[in-house]
C-alpha positions in Angstrom: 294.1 123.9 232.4 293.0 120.3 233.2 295.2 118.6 235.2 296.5 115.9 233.0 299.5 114.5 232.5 300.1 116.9 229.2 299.7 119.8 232.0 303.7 120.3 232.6 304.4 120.2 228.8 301.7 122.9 228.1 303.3 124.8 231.3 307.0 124.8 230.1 305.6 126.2 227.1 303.4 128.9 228.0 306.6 129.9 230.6 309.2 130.0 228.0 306.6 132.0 225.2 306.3 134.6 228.4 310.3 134.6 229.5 310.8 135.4 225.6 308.2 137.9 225.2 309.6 139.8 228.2 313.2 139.6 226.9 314.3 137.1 229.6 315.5 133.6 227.8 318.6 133.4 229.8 315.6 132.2 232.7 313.9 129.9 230.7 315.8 126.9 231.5 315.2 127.3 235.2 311.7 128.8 235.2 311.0 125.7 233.2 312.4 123.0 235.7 310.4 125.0 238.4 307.1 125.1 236.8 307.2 121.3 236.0 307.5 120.8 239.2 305.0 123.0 240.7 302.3 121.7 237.8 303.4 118.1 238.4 302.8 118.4 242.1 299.5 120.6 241.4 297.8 117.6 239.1 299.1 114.6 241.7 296.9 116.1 244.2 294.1 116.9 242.2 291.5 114.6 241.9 290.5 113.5 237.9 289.1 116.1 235.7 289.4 118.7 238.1 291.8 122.4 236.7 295.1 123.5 237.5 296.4 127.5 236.9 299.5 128.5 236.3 300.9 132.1 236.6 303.8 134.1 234.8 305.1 137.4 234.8 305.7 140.7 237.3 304.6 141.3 240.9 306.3 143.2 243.3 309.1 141.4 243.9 310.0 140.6 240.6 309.3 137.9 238.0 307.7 135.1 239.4 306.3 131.8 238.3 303.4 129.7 240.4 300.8 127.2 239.8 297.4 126.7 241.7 295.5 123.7 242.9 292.5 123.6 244.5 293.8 121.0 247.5 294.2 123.2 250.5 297.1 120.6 252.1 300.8 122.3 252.2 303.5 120.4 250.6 306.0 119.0 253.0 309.7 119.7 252.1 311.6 116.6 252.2 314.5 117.2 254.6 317.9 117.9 253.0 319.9 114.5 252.1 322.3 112.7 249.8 320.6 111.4 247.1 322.4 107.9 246.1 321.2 104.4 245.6 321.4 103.5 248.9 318.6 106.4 249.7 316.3 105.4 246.8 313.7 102.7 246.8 314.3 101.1 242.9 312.4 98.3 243.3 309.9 97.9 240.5 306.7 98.4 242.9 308.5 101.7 244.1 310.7 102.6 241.3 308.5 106.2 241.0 307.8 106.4 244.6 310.7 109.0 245.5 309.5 111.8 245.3 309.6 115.1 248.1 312.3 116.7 246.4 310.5 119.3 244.6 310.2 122.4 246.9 314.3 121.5 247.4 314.7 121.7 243.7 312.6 124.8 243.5 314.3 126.6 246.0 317.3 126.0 245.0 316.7 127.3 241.6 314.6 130.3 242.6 315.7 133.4 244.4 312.7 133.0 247.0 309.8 130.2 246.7 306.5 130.5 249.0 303.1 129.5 249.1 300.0 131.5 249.4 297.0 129.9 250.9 293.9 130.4 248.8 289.8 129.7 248.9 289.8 126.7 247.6 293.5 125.5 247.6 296.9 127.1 247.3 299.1 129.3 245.2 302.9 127.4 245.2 305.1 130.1 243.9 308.6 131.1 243.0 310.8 134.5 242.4 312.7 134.1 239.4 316.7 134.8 239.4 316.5 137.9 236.7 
């Protein structure tokens, strides 16, 4: 899909129509929230009119959910802190500026998260608790 903004609505769909088609909607809720991120991630390092993928259903391990982009630069997990308004810029210039918790956020909602390098770019990916 083109990495646009309309990307992560487009993603939380096509996840939830797969979750129910495979008789898990107990996971949609959380396969959702990690999909978003992985597909807002994916398109804030891609450059304009370039394409995201997205990926659900059964491998190996189990149900998993992942999105591609073509940037071959690993996300960097944000160490572990208290979020509070001390620890978040809200100044209007930086009020969207604090990010980094997204791999947290997917690993705490997935039984196992990882990333597989790819030619161009990398897979960011995510077991599913079902």
């Amino acid at each position: 899909m083109l990495a646009s903004r309309a990307a992560s609505g487009v993603a939380r769909s096509a996840v939830r129509d797969v979750l129910l088609s495979l008789g898990y909607p107990h996971a949609i809720g959380d396969a959702q929230l990690i999909i978003a991120e992985m597909v807002n991630n994916a398109i804030a390092v891609s450059p304009p009119d370039s394409t995201i993928r997205i990926f659900a259903g059964f491998r190996p391990l189990g149900m998993v959910v992942a999105a591609w982009d073509g940037d071959s630069r690993m996300p960097r997990r944000r160490p572990d802190a208290e979020v509070t308004l001390r620890t978040l810029d809200l100044r209007p210039e930086n009020f969207d500026r604090n990010g980094g918790w997204g791999l947290g956020l997917i690993e705490a909602l997935a039984r196992k998260a990882w990333i597989e390098h790819a030619v161009p770019g990398k897979w960011v990916c995510a077991l599913l608790n079902v």
